[in-house]
N, C-alpha and C positions, 0 to 999 in steps of 0.2 A: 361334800359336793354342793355346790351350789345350787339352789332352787332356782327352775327359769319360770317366771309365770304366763312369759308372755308366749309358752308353746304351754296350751289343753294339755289336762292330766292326760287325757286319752292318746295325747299325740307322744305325751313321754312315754305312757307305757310302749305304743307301737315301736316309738325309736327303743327302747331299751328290748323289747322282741330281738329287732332287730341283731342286737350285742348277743344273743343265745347262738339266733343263726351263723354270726362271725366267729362263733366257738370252734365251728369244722375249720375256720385257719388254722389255729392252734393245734388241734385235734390231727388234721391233716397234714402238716408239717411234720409233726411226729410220726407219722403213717408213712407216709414216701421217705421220710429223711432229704440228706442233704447228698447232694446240690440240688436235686430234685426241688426241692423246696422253694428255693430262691429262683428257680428258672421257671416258677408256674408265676409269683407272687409279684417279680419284680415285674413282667408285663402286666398283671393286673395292675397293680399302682401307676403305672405309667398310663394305661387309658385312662383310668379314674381321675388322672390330675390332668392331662390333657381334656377331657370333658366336661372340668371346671372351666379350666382357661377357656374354651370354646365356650361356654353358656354365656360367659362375661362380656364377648364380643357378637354371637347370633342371638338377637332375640325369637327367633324360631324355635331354636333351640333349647332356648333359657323356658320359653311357656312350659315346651315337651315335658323337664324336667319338673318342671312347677307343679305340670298338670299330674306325674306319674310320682312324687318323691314329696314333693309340697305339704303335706299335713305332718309327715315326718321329721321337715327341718326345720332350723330354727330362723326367725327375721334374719340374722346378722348371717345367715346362712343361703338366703334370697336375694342376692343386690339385683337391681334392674340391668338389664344388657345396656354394656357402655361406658360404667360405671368403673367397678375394678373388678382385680380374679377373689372369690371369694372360694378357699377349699370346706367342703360342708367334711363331715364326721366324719361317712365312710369311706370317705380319702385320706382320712387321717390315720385311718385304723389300718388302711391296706399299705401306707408311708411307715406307719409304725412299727406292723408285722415285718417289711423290709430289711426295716435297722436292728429289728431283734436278730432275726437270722443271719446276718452279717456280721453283726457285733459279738453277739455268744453263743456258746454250745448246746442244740438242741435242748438239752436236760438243764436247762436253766431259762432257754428264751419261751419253750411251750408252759411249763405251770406262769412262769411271770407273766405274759400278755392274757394267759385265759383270767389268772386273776383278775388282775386289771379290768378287764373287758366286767367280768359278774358282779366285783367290789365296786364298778365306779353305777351301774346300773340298779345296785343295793342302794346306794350312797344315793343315786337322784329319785330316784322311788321316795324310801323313806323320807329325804328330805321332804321333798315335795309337799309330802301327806302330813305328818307328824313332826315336822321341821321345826323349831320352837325358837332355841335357840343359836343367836348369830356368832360368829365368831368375829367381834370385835364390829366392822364399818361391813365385813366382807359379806357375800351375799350366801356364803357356805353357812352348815348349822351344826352344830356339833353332833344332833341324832344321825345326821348324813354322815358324817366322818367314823360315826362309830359303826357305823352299818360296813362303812369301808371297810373298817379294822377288822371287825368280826366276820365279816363274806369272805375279807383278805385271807384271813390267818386259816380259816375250814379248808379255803382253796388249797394253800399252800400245802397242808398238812397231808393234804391225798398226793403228794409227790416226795416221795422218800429221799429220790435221786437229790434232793436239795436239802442239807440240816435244817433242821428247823430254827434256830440262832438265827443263821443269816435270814432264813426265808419271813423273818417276825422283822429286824430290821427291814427287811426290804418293804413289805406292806406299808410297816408303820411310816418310813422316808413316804412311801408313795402316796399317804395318805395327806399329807404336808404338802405334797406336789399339787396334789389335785385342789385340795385350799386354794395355794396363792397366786395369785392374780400374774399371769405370766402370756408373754405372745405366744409361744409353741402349745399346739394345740395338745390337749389333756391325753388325746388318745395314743401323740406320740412321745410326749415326755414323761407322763406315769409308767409306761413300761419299760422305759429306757433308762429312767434313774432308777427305779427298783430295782432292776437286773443287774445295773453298774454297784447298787448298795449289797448285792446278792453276790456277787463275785469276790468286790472288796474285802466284806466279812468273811467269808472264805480262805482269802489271801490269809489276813490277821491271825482269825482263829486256828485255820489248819493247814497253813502254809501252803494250800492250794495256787498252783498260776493265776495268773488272773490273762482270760482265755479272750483276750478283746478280737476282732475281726477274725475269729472261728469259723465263719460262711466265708470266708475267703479265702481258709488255709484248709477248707476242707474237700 
């Protein structure tokens, strides 16, 4: 995970608070089930990306949010109203939860995003703190990426419903994901390549379907 310094230790720990309390997605997906699921989640994502776009063009607005969210986000996650639409984290997390539940079957999209969500908030913690070493130019440290690996693989282990084979690929892929320096924000593409390395290996090893747009045939 990349260390950011230019948000306070204190302000990461809060945003990474925050990723506990995003756990009830995952948590509650699996509680309702599906369609359920998709019919609470997909109008949440929809106001939360709509009230980016809106902050980008009111600056009314933009304060409101500054004034209430602001010690939690990051600069690149502040543009001034007028400017362009900038989507901050928990739009990405609630864009992200979306495309799991769409994409695959309960029993693969709730342990992959809660992972996700405690592995990447291990991963910028330790960074943070005890971050030492870089991984090459990039601004990730390798104590961060193991924090991944090791939150990853605890997570996964507490869900049976997924081998463990696939579910150690999938981490370790998502670990790499969350490294490299990529436009799609972290929160939607670590749990979506996981999931998609989590199926695959499935396919492979146990001739398992590979269950892609699940929230849609379900």
């Amino acid at each position: 995970m990349a260390s950011d310094p230019s948000l306070p230790y204190a302000g990461e720990l809060g945003r990474k608070a925050l990723h506990l309390l995003a756990l009830s997605i995952p948590l509650g997906m699996w509680w309702v089930g599906m369609p359920l699921a998709l019919y609470l989640l997909a109008p949440a994502a929809l106001i939360a990306v709509a009230a980016d776009v809106v902050r980008s063009y009111s600056a009314t607005f933009n304060v409101l949010i500054r004034g209430i969210f602001g010690p939690l986000m990051r600069p690149e996650e502040l543009p001034e109203a007028g400017t362009e639409v900038r989507f901050n984290g928990a739009t990405c997390v609630l864009v992200g939860a979306v495309l799991m539940v769409l994409l695959f079957p309960l029993r693969v999209a709730v342990p992959v995003l809660a992972m996700a969500m405690l592995a990447d908030a291990a991963a910028a913690l330790v960074g943070r703190r005890v971050g030492r070493v870089h991984w090459g130019s990039l601004p990730a440290t390798v104590e961060g990426t193991t924090a991944f690996v090791g939150t990853g693989l605890a997570i996964m282990a507490c869900f049976p419903a997924v081998a463990f084979g696939p579910a150690a690929a999938g981490v370790v892929v998502g670990a790499v994901v969350e490294v490299l320096p990529m436009p799609v924000n972290d929160n939607i593409r670590v749990p979506v390549v996981a999931a998609l390395v989590v199926v695959g290996a499935e396919a492979l090893l146990f001739g398992r379907p590979v269950p892609l747009f699940a929230g849609l045939l379900s």
